[in-house]
Backbone as JSON, one array per atom type, in Angstrom:
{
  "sequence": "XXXXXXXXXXXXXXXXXXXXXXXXXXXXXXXXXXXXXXXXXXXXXXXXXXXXXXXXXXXXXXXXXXXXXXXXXXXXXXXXXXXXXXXXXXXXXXXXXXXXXXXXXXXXXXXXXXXXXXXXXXXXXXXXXXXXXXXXXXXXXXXXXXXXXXXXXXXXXXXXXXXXXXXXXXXXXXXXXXXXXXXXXXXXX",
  "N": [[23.82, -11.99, -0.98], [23.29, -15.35, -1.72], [25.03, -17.37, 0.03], [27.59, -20.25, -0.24], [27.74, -23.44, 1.41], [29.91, -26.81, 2.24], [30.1, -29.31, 0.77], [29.87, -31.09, -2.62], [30.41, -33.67, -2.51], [30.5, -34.38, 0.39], [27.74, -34.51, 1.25], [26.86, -32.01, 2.26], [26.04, -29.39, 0.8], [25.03, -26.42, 0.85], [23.03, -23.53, 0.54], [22.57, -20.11, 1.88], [19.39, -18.13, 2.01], [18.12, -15.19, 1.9], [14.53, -14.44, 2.54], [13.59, -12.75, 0.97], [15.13, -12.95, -1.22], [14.25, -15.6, -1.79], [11.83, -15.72, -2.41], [12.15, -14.08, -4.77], [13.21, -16.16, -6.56], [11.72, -18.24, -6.85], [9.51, -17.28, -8.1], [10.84, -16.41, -10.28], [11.43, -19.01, -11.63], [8.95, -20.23, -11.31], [7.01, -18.23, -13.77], [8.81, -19.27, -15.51], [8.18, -22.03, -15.85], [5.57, -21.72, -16.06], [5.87, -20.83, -19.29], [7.23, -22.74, -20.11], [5.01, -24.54, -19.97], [3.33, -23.77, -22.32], [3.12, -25.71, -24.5], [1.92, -27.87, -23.32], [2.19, -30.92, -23.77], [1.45, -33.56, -22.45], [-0.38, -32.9, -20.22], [-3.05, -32.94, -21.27], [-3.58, -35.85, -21.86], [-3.03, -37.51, -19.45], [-3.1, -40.24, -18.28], [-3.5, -43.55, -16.82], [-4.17, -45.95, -18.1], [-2.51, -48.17, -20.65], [-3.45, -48.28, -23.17], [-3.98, -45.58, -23.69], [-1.7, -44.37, -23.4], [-0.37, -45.07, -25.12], [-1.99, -44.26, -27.82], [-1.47, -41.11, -26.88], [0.92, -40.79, -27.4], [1.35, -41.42, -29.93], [-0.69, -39.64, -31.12], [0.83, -37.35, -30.26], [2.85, -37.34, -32.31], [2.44, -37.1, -34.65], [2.44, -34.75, -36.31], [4.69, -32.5, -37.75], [7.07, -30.04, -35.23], [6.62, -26.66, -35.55], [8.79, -24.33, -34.68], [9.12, -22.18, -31.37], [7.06, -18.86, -31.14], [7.77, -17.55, -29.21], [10.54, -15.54, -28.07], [12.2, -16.38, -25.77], [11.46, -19.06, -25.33], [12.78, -20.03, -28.3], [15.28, -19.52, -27.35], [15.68, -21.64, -25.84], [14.96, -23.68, -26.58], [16.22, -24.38, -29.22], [16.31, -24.44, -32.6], [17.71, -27.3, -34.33], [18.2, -27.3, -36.94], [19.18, -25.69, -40.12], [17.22, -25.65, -41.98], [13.73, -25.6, -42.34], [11.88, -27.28, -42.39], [13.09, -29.66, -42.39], [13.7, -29.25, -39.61], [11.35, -28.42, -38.19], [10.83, -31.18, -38.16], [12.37, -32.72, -36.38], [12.45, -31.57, -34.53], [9.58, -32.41, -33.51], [10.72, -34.54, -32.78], [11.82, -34.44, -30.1], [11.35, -31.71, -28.77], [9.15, -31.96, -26.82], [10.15, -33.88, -24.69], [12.73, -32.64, -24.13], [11.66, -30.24, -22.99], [10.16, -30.99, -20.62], [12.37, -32.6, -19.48], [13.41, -29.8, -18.56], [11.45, -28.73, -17.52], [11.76, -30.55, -14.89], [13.77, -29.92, -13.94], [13.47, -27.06, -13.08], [11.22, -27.58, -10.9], [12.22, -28.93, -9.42], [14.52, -27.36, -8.18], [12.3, -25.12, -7.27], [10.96, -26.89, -5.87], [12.52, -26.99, -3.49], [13.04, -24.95, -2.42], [10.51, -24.18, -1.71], [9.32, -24.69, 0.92], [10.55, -23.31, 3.09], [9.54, -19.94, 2.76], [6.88, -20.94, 2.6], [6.38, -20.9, 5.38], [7.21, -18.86, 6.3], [10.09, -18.09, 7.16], [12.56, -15.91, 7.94], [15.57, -16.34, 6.89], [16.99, -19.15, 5.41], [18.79, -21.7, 5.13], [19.21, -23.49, 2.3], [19.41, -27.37, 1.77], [21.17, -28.56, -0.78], [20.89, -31.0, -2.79], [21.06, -32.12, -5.49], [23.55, -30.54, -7.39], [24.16, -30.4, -10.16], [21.53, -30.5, -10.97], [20.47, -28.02, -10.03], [22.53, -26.43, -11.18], [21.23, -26.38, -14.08], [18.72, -25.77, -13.59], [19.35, -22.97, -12.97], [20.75, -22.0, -15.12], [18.8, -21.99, -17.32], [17.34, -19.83, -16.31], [18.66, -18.1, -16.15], [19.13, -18.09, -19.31], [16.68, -17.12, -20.04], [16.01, -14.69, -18.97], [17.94, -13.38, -19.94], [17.43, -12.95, -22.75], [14.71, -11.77, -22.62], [15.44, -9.41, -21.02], [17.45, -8.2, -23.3], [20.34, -9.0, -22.95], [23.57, -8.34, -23.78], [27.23, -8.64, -24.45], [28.16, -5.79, -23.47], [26.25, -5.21, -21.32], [26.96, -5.39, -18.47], [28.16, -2.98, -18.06], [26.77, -1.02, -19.24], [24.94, -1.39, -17.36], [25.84, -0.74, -14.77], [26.05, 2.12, -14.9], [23.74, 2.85, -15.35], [20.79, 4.62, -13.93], [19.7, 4.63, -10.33], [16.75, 4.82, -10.84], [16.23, 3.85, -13.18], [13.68, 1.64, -14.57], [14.67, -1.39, -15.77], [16.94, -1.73, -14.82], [16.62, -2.8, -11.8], [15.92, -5.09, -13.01], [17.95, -6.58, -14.23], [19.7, -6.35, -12.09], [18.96, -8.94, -10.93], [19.48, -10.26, -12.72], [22.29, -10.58, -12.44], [22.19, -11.14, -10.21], [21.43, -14.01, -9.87], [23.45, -15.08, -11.79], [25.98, -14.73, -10.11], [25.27, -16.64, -8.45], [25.29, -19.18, -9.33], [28.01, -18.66, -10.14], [29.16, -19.04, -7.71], [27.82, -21.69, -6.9], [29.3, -23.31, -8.88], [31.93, -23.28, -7.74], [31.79, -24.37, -5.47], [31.99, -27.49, -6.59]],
  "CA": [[23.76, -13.01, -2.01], [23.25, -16.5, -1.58], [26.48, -18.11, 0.68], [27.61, -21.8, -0.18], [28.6, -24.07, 2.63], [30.0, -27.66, 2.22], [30.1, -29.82, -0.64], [28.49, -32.06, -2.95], [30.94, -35.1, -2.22], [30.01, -34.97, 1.94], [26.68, -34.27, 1.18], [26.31, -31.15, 3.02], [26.37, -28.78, 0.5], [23.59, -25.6, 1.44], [23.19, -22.4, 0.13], [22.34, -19.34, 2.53], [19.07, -17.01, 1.09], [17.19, -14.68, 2.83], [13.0, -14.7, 1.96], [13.25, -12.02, -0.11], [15.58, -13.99, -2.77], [13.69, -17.12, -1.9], [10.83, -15.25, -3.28], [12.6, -13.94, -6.28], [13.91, -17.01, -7.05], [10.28, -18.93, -6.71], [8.57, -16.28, -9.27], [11.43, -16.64, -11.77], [10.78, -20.45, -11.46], [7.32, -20.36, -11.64], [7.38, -18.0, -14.55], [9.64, -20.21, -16.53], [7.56, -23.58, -15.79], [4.49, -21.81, -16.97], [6.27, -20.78, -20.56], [7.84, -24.11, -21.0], [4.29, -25.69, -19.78], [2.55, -23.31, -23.04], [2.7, -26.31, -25.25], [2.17, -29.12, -22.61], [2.05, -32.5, -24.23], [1.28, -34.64, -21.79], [-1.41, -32.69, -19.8], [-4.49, -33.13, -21.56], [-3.87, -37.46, -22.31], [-2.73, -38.16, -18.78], [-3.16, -41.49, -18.1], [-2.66, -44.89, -16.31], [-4.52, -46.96, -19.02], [-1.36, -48.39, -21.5], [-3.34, -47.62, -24.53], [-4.42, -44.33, -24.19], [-0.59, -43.93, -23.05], [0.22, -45.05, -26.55], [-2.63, -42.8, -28.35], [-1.37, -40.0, -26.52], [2.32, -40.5, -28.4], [0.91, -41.41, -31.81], [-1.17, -37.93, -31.6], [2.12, -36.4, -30.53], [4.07, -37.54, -33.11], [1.6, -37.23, -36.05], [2.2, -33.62, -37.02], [6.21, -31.77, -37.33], [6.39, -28.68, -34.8], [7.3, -25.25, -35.32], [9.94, -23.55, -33.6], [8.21, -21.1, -31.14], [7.04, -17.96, -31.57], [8.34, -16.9, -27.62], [12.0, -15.48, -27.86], [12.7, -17.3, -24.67], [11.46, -20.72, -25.75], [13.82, -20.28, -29.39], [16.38, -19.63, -27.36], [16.09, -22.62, -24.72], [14.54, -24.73, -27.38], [16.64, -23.93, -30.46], [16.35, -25.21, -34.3], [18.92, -28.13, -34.65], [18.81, -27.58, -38.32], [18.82, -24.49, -40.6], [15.74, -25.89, -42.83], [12.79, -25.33, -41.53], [10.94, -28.65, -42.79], [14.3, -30.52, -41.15], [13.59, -28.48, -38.08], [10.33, -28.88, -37.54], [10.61, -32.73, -38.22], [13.22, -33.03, -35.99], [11.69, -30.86, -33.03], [8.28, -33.38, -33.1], [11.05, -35.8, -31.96], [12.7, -34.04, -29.11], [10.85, -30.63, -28.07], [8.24, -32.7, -25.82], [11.12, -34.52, -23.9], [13.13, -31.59, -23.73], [10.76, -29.19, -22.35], [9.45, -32.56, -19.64], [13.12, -32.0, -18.91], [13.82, -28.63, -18.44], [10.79, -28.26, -16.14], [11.86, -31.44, -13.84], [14.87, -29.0, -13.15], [12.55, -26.1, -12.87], [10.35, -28.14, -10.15], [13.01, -29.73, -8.23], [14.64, -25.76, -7.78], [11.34, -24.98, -6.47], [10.56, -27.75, -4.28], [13.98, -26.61, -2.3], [12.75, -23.08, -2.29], [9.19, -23.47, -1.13], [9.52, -24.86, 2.58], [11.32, -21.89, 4.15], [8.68, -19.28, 2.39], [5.56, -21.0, 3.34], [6.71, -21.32, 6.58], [7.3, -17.56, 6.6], [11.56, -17.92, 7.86], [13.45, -14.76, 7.04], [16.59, -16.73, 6.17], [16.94, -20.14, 5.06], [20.24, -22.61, 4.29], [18.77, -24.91, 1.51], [20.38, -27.88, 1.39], [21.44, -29.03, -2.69], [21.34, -32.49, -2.88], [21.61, -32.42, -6.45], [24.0, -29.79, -7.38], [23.41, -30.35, -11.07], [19.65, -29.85, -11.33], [20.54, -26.42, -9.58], [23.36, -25.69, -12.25], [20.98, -26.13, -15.18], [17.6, -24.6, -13.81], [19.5, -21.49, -12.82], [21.28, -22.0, -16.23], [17.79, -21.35, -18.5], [16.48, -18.53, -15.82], [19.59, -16.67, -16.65], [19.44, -17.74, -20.47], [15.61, -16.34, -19.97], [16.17, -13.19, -18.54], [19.0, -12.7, -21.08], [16.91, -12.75, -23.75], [13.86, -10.82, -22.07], [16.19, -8.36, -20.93], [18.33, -8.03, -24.4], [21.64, -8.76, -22.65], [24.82, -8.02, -24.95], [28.34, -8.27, -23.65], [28.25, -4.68, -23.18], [24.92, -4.91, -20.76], [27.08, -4.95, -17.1], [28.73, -2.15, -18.08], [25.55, -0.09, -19.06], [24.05, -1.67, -15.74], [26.75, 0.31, -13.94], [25.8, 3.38, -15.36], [21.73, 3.39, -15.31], [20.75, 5.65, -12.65], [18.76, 3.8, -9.5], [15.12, 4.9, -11.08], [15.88, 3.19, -14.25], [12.93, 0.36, -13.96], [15.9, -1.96, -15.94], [18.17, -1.79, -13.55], [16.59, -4.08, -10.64], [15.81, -7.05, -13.53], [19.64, -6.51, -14.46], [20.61, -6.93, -10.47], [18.44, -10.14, -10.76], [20.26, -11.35, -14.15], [23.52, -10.71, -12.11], [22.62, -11.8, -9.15], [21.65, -14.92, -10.91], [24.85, -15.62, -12.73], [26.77, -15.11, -8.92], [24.99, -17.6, -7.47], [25.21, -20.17, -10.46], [29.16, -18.69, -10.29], [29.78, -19.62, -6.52], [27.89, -22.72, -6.87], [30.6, -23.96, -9.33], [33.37, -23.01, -7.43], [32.12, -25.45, -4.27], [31.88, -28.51, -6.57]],
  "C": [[23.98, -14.37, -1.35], [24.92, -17.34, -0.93], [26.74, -19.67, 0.46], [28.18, -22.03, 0.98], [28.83, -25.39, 2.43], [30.43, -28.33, 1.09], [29.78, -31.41, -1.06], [29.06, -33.83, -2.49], [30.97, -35.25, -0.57], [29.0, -34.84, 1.82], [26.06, -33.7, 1.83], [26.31, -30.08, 2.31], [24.78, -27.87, 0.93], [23.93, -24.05, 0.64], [22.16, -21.55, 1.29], [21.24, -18.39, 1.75], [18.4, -16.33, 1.94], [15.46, -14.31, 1.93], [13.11, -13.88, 1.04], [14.03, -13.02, -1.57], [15.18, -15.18, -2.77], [12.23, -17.23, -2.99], [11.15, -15.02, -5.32], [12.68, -15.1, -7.09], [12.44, -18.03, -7.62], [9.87, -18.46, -8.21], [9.57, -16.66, -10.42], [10.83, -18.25, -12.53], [9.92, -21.0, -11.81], [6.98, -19.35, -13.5], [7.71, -19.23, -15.82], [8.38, -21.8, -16.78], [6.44, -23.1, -16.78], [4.61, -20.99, -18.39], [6.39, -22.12, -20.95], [6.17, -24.9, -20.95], [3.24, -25.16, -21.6], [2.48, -24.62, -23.96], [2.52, -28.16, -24.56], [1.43, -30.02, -23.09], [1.32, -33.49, -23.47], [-0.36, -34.18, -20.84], [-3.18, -33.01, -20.21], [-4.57, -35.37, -22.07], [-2.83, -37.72, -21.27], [-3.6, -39.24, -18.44], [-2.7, -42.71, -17.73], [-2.48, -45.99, -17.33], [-2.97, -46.84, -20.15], [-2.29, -47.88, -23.21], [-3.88, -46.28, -24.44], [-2.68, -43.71, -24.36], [-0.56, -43.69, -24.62], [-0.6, -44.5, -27.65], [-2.15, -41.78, -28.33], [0.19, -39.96, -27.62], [2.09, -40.48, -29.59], [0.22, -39.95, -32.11], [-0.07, -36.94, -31.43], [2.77, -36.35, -31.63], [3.72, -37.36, -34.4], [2.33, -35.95, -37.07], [3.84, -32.83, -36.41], [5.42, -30.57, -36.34], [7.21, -27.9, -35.25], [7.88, -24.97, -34.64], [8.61, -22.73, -33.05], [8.23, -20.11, -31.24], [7.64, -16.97, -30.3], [10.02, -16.79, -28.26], [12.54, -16.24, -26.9], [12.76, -18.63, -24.81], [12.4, -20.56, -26.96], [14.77, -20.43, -28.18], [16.43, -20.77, -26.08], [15.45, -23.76, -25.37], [14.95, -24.88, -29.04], [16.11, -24.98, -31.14], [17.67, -25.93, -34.03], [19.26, -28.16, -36.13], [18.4, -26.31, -39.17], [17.52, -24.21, -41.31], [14.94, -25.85, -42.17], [12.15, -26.63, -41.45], [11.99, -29.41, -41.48], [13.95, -29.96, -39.6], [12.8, -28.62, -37.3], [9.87, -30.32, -37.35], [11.38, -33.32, -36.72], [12.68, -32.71, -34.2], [10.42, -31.79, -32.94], [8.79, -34.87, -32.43], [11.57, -35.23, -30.37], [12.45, -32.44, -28.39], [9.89, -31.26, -26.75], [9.37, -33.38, -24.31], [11.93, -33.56, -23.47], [12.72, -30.25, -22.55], [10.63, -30.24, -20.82], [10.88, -31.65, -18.64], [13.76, -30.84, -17.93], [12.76, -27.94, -16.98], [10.85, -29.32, -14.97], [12.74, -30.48, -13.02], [14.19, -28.14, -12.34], [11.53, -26.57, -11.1], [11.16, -28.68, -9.05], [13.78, -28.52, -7.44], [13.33, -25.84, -6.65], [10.84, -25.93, -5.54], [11.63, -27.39, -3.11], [13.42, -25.51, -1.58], [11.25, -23.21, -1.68], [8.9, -23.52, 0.53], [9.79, -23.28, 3.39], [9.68, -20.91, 3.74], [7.65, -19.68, 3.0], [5.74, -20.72, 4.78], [7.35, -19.49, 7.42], [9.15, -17.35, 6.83], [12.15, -16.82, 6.67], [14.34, -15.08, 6.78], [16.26, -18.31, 6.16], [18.14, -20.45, 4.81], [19.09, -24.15, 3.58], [19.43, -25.86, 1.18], [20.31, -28.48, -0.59], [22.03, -30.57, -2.52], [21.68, -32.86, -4.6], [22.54, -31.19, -7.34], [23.58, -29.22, -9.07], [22.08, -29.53, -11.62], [20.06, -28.27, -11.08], [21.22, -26.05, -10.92], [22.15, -25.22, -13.71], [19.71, -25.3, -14.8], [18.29, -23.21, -13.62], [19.89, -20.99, -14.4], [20.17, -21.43, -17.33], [16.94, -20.44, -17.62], [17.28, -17.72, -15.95], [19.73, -16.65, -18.46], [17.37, -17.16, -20.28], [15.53, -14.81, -19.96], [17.16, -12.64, -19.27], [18.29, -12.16, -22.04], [15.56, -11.78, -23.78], [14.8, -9.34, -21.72], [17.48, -7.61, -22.12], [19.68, -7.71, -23.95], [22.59, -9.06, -23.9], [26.04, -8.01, -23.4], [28.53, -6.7, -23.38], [27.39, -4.06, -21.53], [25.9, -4.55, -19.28], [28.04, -3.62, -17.53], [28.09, -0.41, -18.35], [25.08, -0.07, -17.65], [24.49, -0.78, -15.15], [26.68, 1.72, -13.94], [24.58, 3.93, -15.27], [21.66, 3.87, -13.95], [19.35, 4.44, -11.78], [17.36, 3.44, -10.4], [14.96, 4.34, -12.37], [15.14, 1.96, -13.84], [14.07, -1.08, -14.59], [16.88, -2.78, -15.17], [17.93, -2.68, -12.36], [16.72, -5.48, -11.47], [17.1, -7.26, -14.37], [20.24, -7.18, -13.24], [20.27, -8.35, -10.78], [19.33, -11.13, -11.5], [21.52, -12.03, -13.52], [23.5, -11.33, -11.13], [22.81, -13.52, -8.93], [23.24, -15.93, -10.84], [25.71, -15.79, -11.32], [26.13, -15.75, -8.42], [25.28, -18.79, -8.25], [27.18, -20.44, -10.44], [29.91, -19.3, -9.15], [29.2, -21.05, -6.43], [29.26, -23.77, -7.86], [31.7, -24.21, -8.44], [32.6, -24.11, -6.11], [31.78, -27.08, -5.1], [32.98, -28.98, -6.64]]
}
């Protein structure tokens, strides 16, 4: 599992992975970007010109959205309000920006992570210049895989019990392995 070394106030902080979890880590990553990208706003009215800029927001903003129909997006893009009307009014202000968000994290993860891989190296120390960004993308690839995987406080305690050949059981290690890397990054800030 992933080793910290340093910390974020000398600005040497690094984490230890070897290719195989550089890989894992990539795919979750990638994954995630292209859920959050399913309702991408901005892609189809990119632009330098200032008024198409401001077209492109007025067509955003025209029409409330729906919550989504992805379990993963509800739960990393919740309802702020129990009404639905309120909900969906509310989300046409702040799902677009949110999401933008969520995959800057998503992208800045993966820019750390792709060097070593291309480059073929069986271990890697990545350095974390922003410790942050790390906290929260790992933060919605473990609330992802929670919800794909129907974790319950009960789940590491099943984990422990599923026999090797349960197929389960590796995207459980992942959940966990996850959460200890998210858990030792805390502990060096």
């Amino acid at each position: 599992m992933g080793e910290f070394k340093g910390t974020p106030a000398t600005g040497d902080l690094t984490v230890a992975l070897s290719n195989d979890e550089l890989h894992i880590l990539i795919n979750l990553v990638e994954q995630l970007l292209e859920l959050l990208g399913e309702r991408n706003f901005t892609h189809h009215y990119q632009s330098d010109d200032p008024f198409a800029q401001l077209m492109a927001a007025q067509l955003m903003s025209m029409e409330p959205l729906s919550a989504p129909e992805d379990p993963v997006l509800n739960r990393l893009l919740p309802n702020a309000y129990a009404d639905p009307d309120a909900a969906d009014e509310f989300r046409k202000f702040t799902e677009p920006r949110l999401r933008q968000i969520k995959q800057q994290h998503l992208m800045y993860l993966r820019e750390q992570l792709v060097f070593p891989v291309d480059h073929e190296l069986p271990k890697a120390d990545i350095s974390i210049s922003d410790a942050q960004q790390w906290l929260l993308a790992l933060n919605d690839l473990r609330l992802a895989l929670a919800v794909r995987l129907e974790v319950e406080p009960d789940t590491f305690e099943e984990y422990e019990l599923m026999p090797d050949s349960e197929p389960k059981k590796s995207l459980l290690a992942v959940y966990f392995w996850l959460g200890g890397i998210q858990e030792k990054l805390l502990d060096h800030l």
